[in-house]
C-alpha positions in Angstrom: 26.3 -3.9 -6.5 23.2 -4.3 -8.5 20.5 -1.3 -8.2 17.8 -1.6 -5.2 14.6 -3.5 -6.6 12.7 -0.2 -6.1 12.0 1.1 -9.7 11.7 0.5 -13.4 12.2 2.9 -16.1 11.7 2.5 -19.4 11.1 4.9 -22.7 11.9 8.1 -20.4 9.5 7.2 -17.5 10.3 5.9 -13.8 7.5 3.5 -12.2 8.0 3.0 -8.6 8.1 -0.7 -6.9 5.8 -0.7 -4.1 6.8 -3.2 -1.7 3.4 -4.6 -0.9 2.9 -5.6 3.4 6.5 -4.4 2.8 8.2 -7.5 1.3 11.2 -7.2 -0.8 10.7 -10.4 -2.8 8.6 -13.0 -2.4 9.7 -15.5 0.1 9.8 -12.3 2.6 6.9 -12.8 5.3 4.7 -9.8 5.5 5.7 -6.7 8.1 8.8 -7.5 8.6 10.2 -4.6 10.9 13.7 -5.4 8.9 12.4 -4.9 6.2 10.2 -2.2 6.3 13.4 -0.3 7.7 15.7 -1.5 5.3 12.9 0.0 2.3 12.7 3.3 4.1 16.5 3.6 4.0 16.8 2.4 0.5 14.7 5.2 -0.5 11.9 2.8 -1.5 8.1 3.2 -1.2 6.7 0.3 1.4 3.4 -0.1 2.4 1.7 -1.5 5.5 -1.4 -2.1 6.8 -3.4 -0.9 10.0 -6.4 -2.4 12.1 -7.6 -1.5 14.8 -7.1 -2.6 18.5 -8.8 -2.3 21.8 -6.3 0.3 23.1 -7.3 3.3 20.3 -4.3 3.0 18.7 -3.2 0.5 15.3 -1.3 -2.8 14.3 0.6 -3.6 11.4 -1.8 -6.5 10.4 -4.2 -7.0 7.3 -6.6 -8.8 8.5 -9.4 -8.6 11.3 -8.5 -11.8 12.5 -5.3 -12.5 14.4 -5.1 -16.3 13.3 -3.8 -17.4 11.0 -1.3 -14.5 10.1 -0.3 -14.5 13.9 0.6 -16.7 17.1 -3.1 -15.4 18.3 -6.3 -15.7 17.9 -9.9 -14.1 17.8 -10.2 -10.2 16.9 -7.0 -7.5 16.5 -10.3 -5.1 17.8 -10.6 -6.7 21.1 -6.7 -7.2 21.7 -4.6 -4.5 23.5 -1.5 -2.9 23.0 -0.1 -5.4 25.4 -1.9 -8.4 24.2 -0.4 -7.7 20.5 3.3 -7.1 21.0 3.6 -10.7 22.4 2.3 -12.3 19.7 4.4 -13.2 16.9 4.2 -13.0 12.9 4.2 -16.3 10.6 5.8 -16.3 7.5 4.4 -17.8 4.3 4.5 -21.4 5.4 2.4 -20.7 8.9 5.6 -21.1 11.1 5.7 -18.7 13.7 8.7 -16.1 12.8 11.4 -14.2 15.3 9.2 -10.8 14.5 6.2 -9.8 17.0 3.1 -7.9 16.1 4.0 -4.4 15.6 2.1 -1.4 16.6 1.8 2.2 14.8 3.6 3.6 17.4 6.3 0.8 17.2 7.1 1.7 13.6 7.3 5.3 14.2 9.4 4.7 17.0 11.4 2.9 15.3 11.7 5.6 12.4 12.9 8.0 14.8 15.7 6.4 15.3 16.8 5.0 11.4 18.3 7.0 8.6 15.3 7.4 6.5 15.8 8.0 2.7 14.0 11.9 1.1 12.9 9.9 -1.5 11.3 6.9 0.7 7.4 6.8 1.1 5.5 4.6 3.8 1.7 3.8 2.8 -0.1 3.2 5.8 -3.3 1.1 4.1 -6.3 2.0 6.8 -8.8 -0.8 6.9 -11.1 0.8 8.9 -14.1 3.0 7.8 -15.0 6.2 9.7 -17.3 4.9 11.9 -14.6 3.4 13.9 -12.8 6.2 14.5 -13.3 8.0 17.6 -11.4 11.1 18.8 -8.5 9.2 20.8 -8.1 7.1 17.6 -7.4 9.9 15.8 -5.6 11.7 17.9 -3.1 8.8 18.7 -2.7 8.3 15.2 -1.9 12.3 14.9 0.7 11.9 17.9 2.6 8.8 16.5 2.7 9.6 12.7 3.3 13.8 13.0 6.8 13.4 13.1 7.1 11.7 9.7 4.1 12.6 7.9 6.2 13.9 5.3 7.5 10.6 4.5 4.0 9.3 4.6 0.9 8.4 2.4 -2.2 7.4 4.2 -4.5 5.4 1.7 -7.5 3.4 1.7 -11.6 3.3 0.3 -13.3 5.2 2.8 -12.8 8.8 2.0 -14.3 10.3 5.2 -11.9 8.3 7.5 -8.9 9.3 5.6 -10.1 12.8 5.7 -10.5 12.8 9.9 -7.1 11.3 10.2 -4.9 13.8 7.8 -7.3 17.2 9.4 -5.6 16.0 12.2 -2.0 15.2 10.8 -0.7 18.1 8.8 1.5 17.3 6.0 0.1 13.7 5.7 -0.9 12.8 1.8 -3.9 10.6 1.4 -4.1 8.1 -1.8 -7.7 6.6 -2.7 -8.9 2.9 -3.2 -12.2 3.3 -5.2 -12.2 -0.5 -6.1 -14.3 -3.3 -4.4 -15.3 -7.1 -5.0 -16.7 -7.8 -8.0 -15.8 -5.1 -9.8 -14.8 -6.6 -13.1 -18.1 -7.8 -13.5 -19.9 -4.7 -12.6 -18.3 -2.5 -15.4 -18.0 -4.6 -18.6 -18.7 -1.4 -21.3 -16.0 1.3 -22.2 -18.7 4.3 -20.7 -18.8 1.9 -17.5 -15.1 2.2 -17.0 -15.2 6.0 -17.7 -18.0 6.5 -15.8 -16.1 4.7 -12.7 -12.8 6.8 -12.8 -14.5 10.0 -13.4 -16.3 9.5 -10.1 -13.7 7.7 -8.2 -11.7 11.0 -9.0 -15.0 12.9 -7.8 -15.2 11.2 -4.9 -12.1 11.5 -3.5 -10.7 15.3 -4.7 -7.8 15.6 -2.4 -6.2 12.3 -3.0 -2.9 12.8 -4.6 -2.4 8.4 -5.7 -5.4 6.7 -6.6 -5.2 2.7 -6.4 -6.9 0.4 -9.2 -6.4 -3.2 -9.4 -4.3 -3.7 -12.0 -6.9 -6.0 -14.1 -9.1 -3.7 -13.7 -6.8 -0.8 -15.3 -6.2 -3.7 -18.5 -9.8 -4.4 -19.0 -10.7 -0.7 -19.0 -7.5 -0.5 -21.9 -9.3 -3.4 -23.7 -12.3 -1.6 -23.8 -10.3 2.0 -25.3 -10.4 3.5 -22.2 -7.3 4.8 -20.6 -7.5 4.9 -17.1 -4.1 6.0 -15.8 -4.3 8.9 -18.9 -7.3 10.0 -17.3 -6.2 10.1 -13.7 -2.6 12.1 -14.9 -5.2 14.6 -16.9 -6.8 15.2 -14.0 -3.2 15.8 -11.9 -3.3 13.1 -10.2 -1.0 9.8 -10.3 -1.8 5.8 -10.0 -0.8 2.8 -8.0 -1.6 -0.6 -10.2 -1.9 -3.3 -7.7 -0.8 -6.5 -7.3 1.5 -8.1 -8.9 1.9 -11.0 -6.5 4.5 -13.4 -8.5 6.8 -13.3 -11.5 5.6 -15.2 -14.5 4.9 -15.0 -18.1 1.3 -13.8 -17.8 2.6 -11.1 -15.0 5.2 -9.4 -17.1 2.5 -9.2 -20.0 0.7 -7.3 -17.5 3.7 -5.5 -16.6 4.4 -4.3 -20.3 1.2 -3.1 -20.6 1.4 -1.0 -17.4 4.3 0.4 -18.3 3.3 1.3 -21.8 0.4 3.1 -20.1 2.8 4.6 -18.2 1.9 4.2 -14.6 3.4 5.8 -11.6 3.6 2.6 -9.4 3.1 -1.0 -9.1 2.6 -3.0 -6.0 3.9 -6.5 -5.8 5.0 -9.0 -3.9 8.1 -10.0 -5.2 9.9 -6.4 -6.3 13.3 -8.3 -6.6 11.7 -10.6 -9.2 10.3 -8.1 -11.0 12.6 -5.7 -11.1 15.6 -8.4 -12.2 13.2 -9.3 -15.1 13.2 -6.0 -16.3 17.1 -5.2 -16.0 17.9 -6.0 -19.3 15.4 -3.5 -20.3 17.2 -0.7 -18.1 20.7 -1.6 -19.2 
């Protein structure tokens, strides 16, 4: 039985596989509850992302909007618990899927009841900002994700939310997303890109896993600046994201990641990628 597509090691050093809206290869939809179980039991690191809704609580959805990703439409803020876990998820092709909307509180449940591996980790990928989190957010999201906040890592670029929600959730490790639009153009000089990480590590002094876009982490290389070097000096590891198909120009990516030694990539297609690399492994 070949190995699960959760890792890659080469020269001495293990990169983890994130399995990005926690798809196992490519033609996966996104938030699958299968699969997001099956990556949890396989010990592998899955992440999924949470928006608001009307009740104070979180859905596993990307996107503000319900359409097109869903059977529904107009705002995931201004649909309840109720509304959401009728609707169902479409896959890649915009065909509905046999999956509904899932809640926060439907994936821990969920969890409570699977065989989860010690060395799995769930992201949970807030795309909210603190402003929108009042006291029953919070403490909803304390209630549901307590039990497994081991097993967790709650990530995201607004370091004030993430710091309400894991005061609240003891044991609960927080990752930072310092990166925005337009980023590549804003820092085109080697003290631009030092200047950046520096202060993204600043900014953000109690995230364990800092996330840069991957092209971002190569142009900074380009320039002679080392950006996952800097983030390990500083104790700290790094999440390259996304890979979000197998090709020639990705695995040139790929190589140079792992020649930088990063801690983890996000992709897409982790069965692709990790396949590709086997040979390398054997």
């Amino acid at each position: 039985m070949p190995n699960p597509p959760i890792s890659i090691e080469q020269q001495g050093h293990r990169t983890l596989l994130k399995w990005h809206r926690a798809r196992r290869k490519a033609s996966d939809p996104a938030f699958s509850p299968r699969r997001i179980l099956e990556g949890m039991q396989l010990g592998a690191s899955v992440e999924v992302d949470l928006v608001l809704h009307a009740d104070h609580g979180f859905a596993i959805l990307h996107d503000p909007d319900l359409h097109p990703t869903t059977t529904g439409t107009g705002r995931v803020s201004g649909a309840s618990a109720q509304d959401l876990r009728r609707l169902f998820l479409r896959g890649n092709d915009g065909a509905p899927t046999r999956d509904r909307v899932m809640l926060l509180d439907d994936l821990c449940d969920v969890l409570q009841t699977a065989s989860v591996h010690p060395g799995a980790v769930l992201q949970l990928d807030l795309k909210e900002d603190r402003s929108s989190l009042p006291p029953a957010v919070i403490a909803n999201f304390a209630r549901a994700v307590s039990p497994f906040a081991a097993a967790m890592i709650l990530s995201g670029g607004d370091s004030a939310a993430m710091a309400a929600l894991a005061a609240a959730t003891p044991g609960l490790k927080i990752g930072y997303d310092p990166t925005y639009p337009g980023i590549l153009d804003d820092l085109t000089s080697a003290e631009d890109h030092m200047a950046f990480i520096r202060r993204a590590l600043r900014q953000a002094p109690d995230a364990g896993m800092i996330y840069l876009d991957h092209a971002l982490v190569l142009a900074a290389e380009a320039q002679g600046v080392d950006m996952i070097g800097i983030v390990h000096a500083d104790g700290r590891r790094v999440d390259a994201w996304t890979i979000q198909s197998v090709t020639p120009a990705t695995l040139d990516a790929v190589r140079r990641l792992l020649a930088l030694r990063v801690d983890q990539i996000t992709t897409d297609d982790p069965e692709g990628l990790a396949a590709a690399f086997a040979d390398d492994q054997a």
